[in-house]
Structures are given as C-alpha cells and as structure tokens.
C-alpha positions as CSV (number, residue, x, y, z in Angstrom):
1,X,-1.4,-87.1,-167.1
2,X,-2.4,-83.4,-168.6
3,X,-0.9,-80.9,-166.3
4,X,-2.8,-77.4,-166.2
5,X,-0.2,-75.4,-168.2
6,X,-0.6,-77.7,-171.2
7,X,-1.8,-75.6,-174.3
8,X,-4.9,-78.0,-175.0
9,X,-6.0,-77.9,-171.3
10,X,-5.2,-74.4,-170.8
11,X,-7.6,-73.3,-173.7
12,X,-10.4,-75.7,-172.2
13,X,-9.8,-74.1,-168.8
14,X,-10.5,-70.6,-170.3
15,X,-12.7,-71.4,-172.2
16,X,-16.7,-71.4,-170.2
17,X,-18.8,-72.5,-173.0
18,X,-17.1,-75.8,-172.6
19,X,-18.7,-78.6,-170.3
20,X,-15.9,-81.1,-169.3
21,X,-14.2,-81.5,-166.3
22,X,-10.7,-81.1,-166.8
23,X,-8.1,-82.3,-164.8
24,X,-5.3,-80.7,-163.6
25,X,-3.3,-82.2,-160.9
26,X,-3.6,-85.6,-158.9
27,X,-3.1,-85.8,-155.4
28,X,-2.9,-87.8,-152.2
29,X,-5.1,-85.9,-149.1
30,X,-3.4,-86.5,-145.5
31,X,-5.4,-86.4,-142.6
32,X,-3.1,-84.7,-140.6
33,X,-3.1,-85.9,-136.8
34,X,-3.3,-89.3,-138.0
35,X,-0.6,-89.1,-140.6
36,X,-3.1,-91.1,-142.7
37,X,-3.9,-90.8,-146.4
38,X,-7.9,-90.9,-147.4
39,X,-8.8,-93.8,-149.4
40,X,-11.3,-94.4,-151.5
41,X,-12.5,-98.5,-151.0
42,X,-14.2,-101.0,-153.9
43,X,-16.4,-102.2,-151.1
44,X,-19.6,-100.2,-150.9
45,X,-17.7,-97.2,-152.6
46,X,-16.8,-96.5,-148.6
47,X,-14.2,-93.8,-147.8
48,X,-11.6,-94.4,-145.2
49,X,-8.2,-92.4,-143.2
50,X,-6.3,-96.1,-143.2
51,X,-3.4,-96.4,-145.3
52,X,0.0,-94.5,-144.0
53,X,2.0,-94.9,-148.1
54,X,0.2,-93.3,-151.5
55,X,-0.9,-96.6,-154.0
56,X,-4.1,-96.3,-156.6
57,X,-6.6,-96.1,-153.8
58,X,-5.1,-93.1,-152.3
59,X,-4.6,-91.0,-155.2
60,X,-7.7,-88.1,-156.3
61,X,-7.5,-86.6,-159.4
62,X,-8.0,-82.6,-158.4
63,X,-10.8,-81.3,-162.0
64,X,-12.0,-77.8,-162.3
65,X,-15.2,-77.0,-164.3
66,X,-14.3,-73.9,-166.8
67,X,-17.5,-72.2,-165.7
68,X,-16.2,-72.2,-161.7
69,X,-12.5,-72.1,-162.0
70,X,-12.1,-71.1,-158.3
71,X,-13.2,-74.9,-157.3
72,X,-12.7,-78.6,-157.3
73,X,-14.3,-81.9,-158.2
74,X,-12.2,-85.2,-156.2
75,X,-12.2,-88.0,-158.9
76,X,-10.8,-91.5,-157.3
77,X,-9.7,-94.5,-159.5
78,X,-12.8,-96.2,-159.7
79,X,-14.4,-92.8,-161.6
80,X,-16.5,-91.8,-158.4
81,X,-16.4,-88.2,-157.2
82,X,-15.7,-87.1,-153.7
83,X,-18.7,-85.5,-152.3
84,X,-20.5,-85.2,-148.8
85,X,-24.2,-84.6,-147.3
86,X,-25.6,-82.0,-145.0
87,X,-24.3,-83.7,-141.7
88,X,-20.7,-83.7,-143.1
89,X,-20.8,-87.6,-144.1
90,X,-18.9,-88.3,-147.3
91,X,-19.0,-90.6,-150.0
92,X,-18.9,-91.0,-153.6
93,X,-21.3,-90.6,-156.5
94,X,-21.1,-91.1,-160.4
95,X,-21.8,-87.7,-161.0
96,X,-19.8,-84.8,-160.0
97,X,-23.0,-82.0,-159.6
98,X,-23.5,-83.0,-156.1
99,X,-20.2,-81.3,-154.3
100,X,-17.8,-79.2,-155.2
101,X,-15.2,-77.8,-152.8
102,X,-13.7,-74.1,-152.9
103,X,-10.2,-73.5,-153.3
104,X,-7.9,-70.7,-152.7
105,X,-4.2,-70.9,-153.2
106,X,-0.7,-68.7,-152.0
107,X,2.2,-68.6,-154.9
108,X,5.1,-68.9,-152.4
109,X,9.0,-67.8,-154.5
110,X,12.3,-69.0,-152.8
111,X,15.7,-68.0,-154.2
C-alpha cells in the first residue's frame, strides 16, 4: 500500500493537472453506538453496520483527487465508491463523481 508521504504519491497529490485518484490511507469506519464496522456486501453491492472485527469487507481505501485535496473518495474491495443520495441513503457506484465527503483534520503531538 502507497502511504501519502511516499515521493511518487506526494508529487501526484500536488500536482492538479493530474486526474487519478490517489490513495492514501485505508481504513475501517466504526459506527460508534453499535461498536460495529461498516461493510461493504457482494450481494446487491448493499452496505451494512454488521461485523464487530476488520476483514476485506470492512476495510475502505480513503483517495483524494489532486484538484480537491481537502476531500475523500471511499473505495471498498470490490472497486465501488462510497457515495449516498439526497435522502441520506448510501450505496455504491463504479464511478467516484457522484460523492465526495469533506475532511478536516487536528495534528495532535505527545511527548
């Protein structure tokens, strides 16, 4: 896996003329109050909060575009991206146009 501080991926990061998706970190999403990972099912491409340990169906690769740095596309393991309608129903589609989710992060230092 290409972490985001590699050279290569660094360049195509700051780079906005460039058109892939690049990924930088993959990650399992908790649902909090049900201590639940989302997972992402071969069945009708549903999306579910079911399985409480991280395997290949819970793991989302996190890609940034280069032209929109400050957000992410969701990839799961079979290549569909995260994305979610105008009533707040999600899914998953081929392409990753359809949603994109904003990010903002803290750099936290401990001694």
């Amino acid at each position: 896996m290409n972490g985001c501080f590699s050279t290569n991926v660094a360049t195509a990061c700051l780079d906005p003329s460039s058109t892939d998706l690049v990924e930088c970190i993959r990650v399992g999403i908790l649902h909090n109050p049900l201590g639940r990972f989302l997972t992402a099912e071969s069945f009708n491409n549903e999306i579910n909060v079911s399985c409480t340990v991280l395997r290949k169906r819970q793991i989302w690769s996190m890609q940034i575009h280069p032209s929109r740095p400050g957000a992410v596309y969701l990839l799961n393991y079979l290549d569909r991206y995260l994305s979610a309608d105008n009533d707040g129903r999600i899914y998953t589609s081929r392409t990753p146009c359809t949603s994109w989710f904003p990010t903002s992060y803290d750099l936290i230092f401990s001694n």
